[in-house]
KEZAGU-211668 format. One line per field, with one value per residue (C-alpha): residue number from 1; x, y, z. Coordinates in nm, 3 decimals. Layout:
# residues N
pos	NUM;...
east	X;...
north	Y;...
up	Z;...
***
This chain:
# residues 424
pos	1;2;3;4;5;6;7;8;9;10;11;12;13;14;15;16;17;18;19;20;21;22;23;24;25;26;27;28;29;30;31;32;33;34;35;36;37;38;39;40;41;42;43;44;45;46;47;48;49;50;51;52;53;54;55;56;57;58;59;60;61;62;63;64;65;66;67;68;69;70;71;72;73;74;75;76;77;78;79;80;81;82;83;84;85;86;87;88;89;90;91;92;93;94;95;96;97;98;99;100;101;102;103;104;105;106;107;108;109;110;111;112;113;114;115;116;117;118;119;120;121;122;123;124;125;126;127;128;129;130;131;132;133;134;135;136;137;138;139;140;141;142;143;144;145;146;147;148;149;150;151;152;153;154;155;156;157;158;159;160;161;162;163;164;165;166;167;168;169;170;171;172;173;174;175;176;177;178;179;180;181;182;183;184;185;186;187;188;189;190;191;192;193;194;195;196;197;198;199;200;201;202;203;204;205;206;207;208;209;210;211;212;213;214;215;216;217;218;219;220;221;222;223;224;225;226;227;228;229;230;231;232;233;234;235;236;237;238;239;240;241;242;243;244;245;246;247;248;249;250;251;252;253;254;255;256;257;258;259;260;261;262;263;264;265;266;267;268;269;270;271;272;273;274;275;276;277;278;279;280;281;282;283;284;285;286;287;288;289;290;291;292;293;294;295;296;297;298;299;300;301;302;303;304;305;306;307;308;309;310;311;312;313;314;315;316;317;318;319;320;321;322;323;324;325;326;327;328;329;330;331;332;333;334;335;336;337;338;339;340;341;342;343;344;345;346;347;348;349;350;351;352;353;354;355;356;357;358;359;360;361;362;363;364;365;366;367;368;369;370;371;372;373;374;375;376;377;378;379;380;381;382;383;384;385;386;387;388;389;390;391;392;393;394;395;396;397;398;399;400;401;402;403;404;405;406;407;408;409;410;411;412;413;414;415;416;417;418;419;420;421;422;423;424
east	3.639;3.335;3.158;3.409;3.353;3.664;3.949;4.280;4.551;4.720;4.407;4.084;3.816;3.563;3.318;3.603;3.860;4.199;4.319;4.613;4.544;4.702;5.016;5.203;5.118;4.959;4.605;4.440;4.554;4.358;4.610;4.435;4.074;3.956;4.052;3.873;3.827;3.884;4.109;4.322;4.346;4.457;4.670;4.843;4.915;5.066;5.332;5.361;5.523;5.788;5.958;5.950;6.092;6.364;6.479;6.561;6.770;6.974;6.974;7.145;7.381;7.547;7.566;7.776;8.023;8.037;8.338;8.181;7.901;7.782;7.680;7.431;7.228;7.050;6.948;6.780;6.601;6.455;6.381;6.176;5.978;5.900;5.797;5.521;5.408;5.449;5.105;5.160;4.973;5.220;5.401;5.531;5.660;5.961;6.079;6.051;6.213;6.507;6.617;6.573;6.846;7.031;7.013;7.117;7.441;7.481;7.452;7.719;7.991;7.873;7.956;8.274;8.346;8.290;8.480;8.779;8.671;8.639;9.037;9.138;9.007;9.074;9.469;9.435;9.312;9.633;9.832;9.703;9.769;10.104;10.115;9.885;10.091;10.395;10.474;10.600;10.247;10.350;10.428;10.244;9.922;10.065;10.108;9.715;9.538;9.708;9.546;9.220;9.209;9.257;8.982;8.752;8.831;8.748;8.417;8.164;8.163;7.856;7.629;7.649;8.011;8.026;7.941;8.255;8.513;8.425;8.387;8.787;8.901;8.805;8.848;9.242;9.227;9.074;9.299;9.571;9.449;9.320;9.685;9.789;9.542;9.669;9.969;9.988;9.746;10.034;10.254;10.106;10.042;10.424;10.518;10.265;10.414;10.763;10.625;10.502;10.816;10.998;10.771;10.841;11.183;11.185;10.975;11.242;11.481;11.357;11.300;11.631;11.753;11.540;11.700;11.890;12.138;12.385;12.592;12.277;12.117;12.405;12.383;12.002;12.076;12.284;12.038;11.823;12.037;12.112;11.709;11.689;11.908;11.707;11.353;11.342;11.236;10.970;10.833;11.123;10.902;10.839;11.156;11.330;11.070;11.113;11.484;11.532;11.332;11.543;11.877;11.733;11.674;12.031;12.241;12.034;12.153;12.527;12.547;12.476;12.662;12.988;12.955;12.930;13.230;13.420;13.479;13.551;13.419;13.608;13.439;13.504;13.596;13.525;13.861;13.717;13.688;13.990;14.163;13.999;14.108;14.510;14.479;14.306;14.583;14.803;14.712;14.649;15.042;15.147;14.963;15.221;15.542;15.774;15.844;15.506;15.523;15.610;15.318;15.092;15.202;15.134;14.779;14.743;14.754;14.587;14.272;14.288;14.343;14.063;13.815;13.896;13.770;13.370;13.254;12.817;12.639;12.505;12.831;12.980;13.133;13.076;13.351;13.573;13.521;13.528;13.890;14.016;13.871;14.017;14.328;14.385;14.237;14.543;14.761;14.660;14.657;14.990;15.090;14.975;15.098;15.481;15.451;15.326;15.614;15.914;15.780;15.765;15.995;16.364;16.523;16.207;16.419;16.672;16.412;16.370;16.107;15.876;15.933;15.819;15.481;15.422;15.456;15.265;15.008;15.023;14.978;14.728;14.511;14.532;14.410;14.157;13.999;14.042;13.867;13.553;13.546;13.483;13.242;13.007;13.038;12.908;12.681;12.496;12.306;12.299;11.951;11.813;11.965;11.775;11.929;11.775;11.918;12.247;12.372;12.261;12.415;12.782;12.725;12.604;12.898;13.166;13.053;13.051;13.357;13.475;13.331;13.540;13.881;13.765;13.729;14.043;14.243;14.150;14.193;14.551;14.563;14.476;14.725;15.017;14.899;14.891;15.275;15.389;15.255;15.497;15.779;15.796
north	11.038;11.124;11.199;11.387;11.699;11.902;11.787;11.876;11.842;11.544;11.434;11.489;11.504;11.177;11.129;11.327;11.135;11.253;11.079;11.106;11.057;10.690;10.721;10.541;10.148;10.245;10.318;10.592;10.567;10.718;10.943;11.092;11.272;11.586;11.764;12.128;12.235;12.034;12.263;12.270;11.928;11.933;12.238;12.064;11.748;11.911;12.060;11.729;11.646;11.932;11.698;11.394;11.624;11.758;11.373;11.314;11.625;11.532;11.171;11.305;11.528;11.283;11.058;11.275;11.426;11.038;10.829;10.528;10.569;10.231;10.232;10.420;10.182;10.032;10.382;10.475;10.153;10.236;10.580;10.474;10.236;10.526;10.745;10.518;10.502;10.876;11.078;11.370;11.521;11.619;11.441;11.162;11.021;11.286;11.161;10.837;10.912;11.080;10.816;10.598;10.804;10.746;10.430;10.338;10.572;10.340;10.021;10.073;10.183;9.890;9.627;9.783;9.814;9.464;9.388;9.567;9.379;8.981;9.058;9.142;8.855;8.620;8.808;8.674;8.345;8.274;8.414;8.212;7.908;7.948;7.932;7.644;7.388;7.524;7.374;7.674;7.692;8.007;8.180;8.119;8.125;8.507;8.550;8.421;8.569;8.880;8.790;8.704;9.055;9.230;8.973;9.105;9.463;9.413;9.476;9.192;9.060;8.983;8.703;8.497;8.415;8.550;8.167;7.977;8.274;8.259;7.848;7.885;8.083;7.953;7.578;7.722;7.839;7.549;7.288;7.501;7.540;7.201;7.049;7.238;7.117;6.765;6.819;7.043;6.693;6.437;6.710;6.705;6.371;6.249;6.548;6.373;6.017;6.187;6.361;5.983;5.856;6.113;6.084;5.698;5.727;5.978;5.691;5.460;5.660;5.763;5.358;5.289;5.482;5.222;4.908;4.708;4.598;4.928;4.777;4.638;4.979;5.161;4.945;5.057;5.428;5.423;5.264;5.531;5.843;5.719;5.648;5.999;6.147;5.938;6.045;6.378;6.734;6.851;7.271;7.388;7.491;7.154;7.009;7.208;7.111;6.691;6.732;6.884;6.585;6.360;6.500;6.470;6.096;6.053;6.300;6.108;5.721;5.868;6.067;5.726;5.541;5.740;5.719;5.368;5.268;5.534;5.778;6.088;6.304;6.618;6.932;7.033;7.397;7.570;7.719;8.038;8.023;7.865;8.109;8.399;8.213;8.248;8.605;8.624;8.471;8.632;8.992;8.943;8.845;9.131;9.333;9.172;9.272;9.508;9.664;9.820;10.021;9.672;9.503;9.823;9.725;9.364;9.480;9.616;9.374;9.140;9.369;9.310;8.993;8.961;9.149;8.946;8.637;8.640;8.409;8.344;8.613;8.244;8.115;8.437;8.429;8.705;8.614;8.533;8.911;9.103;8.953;9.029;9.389;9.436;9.353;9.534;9.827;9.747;9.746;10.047;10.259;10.177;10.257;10.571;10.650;10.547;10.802;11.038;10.967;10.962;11.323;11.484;11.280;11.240;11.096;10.831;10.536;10.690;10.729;10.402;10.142;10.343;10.655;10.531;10.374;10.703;10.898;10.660;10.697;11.075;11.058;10.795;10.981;11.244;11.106;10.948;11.281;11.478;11.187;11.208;11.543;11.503;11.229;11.412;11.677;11.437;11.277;11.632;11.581;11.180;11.178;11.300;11.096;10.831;10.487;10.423;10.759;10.668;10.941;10.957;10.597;10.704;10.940;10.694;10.424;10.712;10.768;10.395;10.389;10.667;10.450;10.164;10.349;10.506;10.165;10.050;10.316;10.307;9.878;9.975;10.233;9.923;9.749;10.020;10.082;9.698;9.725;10.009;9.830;9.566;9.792;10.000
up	5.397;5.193;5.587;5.674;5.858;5.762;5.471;5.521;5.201;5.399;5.634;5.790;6.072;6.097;6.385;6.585;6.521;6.287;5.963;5.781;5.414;5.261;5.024;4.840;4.979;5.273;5.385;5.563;5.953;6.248;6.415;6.670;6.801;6.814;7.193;7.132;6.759;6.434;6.305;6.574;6.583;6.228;6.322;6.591;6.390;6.085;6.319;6.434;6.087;6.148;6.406;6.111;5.902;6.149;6.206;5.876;5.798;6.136;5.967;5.684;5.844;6.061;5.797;5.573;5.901;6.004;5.937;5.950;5.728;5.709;6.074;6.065;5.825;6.134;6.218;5.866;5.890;6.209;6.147;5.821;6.051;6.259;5.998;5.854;6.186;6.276;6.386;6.221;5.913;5.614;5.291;5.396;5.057;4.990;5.353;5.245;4.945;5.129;5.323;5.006;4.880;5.146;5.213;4.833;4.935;5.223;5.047;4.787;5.049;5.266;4.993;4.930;5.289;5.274;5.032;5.216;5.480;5.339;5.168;5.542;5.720;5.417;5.471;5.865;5.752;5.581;5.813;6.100;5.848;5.861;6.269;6.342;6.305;6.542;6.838;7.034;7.216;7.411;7.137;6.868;7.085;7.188;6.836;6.726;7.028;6.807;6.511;6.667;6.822;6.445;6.361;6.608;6.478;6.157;6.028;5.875;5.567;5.285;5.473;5.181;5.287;5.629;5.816;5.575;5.636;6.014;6.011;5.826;6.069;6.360;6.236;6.210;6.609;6.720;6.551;6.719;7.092;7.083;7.002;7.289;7.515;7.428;7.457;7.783;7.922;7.825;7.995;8.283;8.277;8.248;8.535;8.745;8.692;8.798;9.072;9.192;9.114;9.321;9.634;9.613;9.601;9.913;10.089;10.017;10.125;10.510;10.477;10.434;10.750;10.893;10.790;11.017;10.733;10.704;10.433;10.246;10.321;10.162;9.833;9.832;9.892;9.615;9.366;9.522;9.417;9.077;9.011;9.130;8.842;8.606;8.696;8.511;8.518;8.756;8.811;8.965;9.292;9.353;9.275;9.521;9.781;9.660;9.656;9.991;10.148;9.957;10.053;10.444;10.429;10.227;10.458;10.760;10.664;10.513;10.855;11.041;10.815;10.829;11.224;11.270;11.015;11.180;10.832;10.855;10.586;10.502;10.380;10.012;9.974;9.679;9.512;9.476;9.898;9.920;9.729;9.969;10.266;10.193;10.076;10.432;10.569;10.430;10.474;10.848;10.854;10.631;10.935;11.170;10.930;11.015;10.662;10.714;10.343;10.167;10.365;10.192;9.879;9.825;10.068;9.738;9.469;9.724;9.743;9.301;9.334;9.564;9.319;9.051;9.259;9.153;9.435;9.407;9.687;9.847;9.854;10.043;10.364;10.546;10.832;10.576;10.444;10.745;10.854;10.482;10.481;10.835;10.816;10.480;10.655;10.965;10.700;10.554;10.886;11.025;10.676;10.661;11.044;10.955;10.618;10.952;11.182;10.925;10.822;11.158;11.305;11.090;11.432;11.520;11.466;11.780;11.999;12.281;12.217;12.480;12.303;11.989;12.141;12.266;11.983;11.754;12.049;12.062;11.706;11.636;11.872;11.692;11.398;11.540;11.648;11.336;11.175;11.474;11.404;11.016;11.078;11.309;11.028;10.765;10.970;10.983;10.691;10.694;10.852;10.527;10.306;10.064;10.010;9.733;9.575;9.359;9.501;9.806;9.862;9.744;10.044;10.289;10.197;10.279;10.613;10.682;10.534;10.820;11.105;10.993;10.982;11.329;11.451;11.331;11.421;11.813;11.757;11.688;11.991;12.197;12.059;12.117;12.489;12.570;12.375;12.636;12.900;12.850;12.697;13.027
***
């Protein structure tokens, strides 16, 4: 310095090269050389330092609009690394100093963040404590992964006793996932075992078909089913799969069985069809009665009676159904035609058996028309209706409705012109 060519408050010129002056701990630094004049090489490096200065006001301000203070402790640290190292001529120390202050502001709400922080996670510990030793793995893992997650989201802890409160804490989540390891392993272990046991037993089974022995193959078949029942639960995919090869090889040998001992096995019906079956019955011969209004009133209670039946969608039978519906419906037309003919006709019951086809004729075509004529009206719109629209659907099941009473009204015109065939 005692060379140099031209001193500067903060630096200077030597052998064309730029110093900035040593402070505080550190030495003089070469920051640069000289491109035209010394002075503006000094010139240009003390407006260098306005950009030093400029990063550690915008330090500052973030820090005090920031939530999360403490976060920005990695960023002071940096910054001061960058400042010692900074080519720029200027005073360095108040800069220094600065973040200093700062970083002493930092520090104390970092330890009491951490303090917040260590009461939280020592609040998590304890309650994952009380869960560890549940054996409702689906839950209680639901209800840890919960805890982990909060875990996560809280911020660290002092290092002195950051490794024991994570070592706790995790020792609690392994304890807990690995008893559930175990346990699922023994789980699958026996559903394997059962799985063998049921594939064995459906080997035994197509084997018994096989035997030349019926009466010693019947013993075993029996054995067979009751080992069955005694194996134990499988995934209910799989059972479903087992059981329907078992219930071939069985239904196979009993099929074979029954045939060559001559037995005749007769098909269980299930009340709730059976029940069905005799309202069936019995509204197809209400349709047949000749007190047509009394068979419309018992069509009545049958159709409750038939609600109040709750037979299983699978178990349904849709043949079963369709006669019921259509003979109520018989019912229901032929009732509605005789409250027709005693209105318009007071004398219908003086009129010759060939008459009275005829008018119920005249008059169930008539009725059959009208009702045409309304459908094609409703049908209009039907094109643009949504079955999936509540609404929409109410509209839909009317019209099909419609169709169905069309239907059965021109069944029972068939009926009354085959009926004046043989009346005339």
């Amino acid at each position: 310095m005692e060379n140099a060519s031209l001193v500067d408050e903060y630096g200077y010129v030597l052998d064309g090269k730029v110093f900035l002056k040593g402070y505080l701990e550190y030495e003089d630094r070469q920051i640069g050389e000289v491109k035209r004049t010394e002075q503006e090489a000094l010139d240009y490096f003390k407006n260098r330092f306005i950009i030093a200065e400029s990063k550690v006001s915008q330090l500052e301000k973030d820090i005090e609009e920031a939530q999360n203070k403490g976060s920005y402790l990695t960023k002071l640290m940096q910054l001061r690394k960058k400042l010692i190292q900074f080519d720029a001529l200027g005073d360095f120390p108040p800069l220094l100093n600065r973040l200093d202050a700062q970083e002493a502001i930092l520090a104390d709400l970092i330890t009491v963040n951490q303090l917040k922080n260590l009461e939280i996670k020592r609040a998590l510990i304890a309650e994952a404590a009380t869960m560890v030793d549940s054996t409702e793995w689906r839950e209680t893992a639901d209800a840890l992964q919960e805890v982990k997650t909060k875990w996560i989201k809280t911020g660290p802890v002092d290092k002195s006793v950051e490794a024991d409160v994570v070592n706790e804490f995790q020792a609690l989540l392994d304890g807990f996932f690995t008893r559930r390891r175990e346990f699922f392993n023994e789980q699958n272990k026996v559903i394997q075992e059962r799985l063998d046991k049921y594939d064995e037993l459906i080997r035994l089974a197509f084997r018994a078909n096989r035997l030349g022995d019926l009466d010693a193959a019947f013993q075993e078949v029996r054995k067979l089913n009751n080992a069955w029942k005694q194996v134990g639960e499988v995934p209910i995919k799989k059972s479903g799969k087992l059981y329907k090869q078992f219930k071939k090889a069985t239904t196979t040998f009993y099929a074979k069985y029954n045939d060559a001992k001559g037995i005749v096995i007769e098909k269980k019906i299930d009340p709730r069809i059976e029940a069905q079956m005799k309202m069936a019955d019995e509204a197809e011969s209400l349709a047949k009665q000749d007190d047509i209004f009394a068979a419309a009133e018992r069509a009545k209670v049958l159709l409750n009676s038939w609600k109040e039946v709750k037979v299983p969608f699978k178990m349904q039978d849709k043949s079963l159904n369709d006669r019921f519906r259509a003979a109520c419906d018989k019912i229901f037309e032929l009732s509605y035609l005789g409250r027709v003919l005693t209105r318009k006709y007071p004398a219908f019951g003086l009129k010759s058996q060939a008459e009275q086809i005829r008018t119920k004729i005249r008059e169930m075509e008539y009725l059959v028309k009208r009702e045409k004529n309304d459908l094609q009206f409703a049908l209009q719109d039907a094109d643009g209706l949504d079955p999936n629209n509540d609404e929409d659907k109410q509209a839909l099941n009317k019209i099909n409705t419609q169709k169905r009473k069309i239907a059965m009204k021109e069944t029972i015109l068939r009926e009354f012109q085959k009926q004046l065939e043989i009346a005339s």
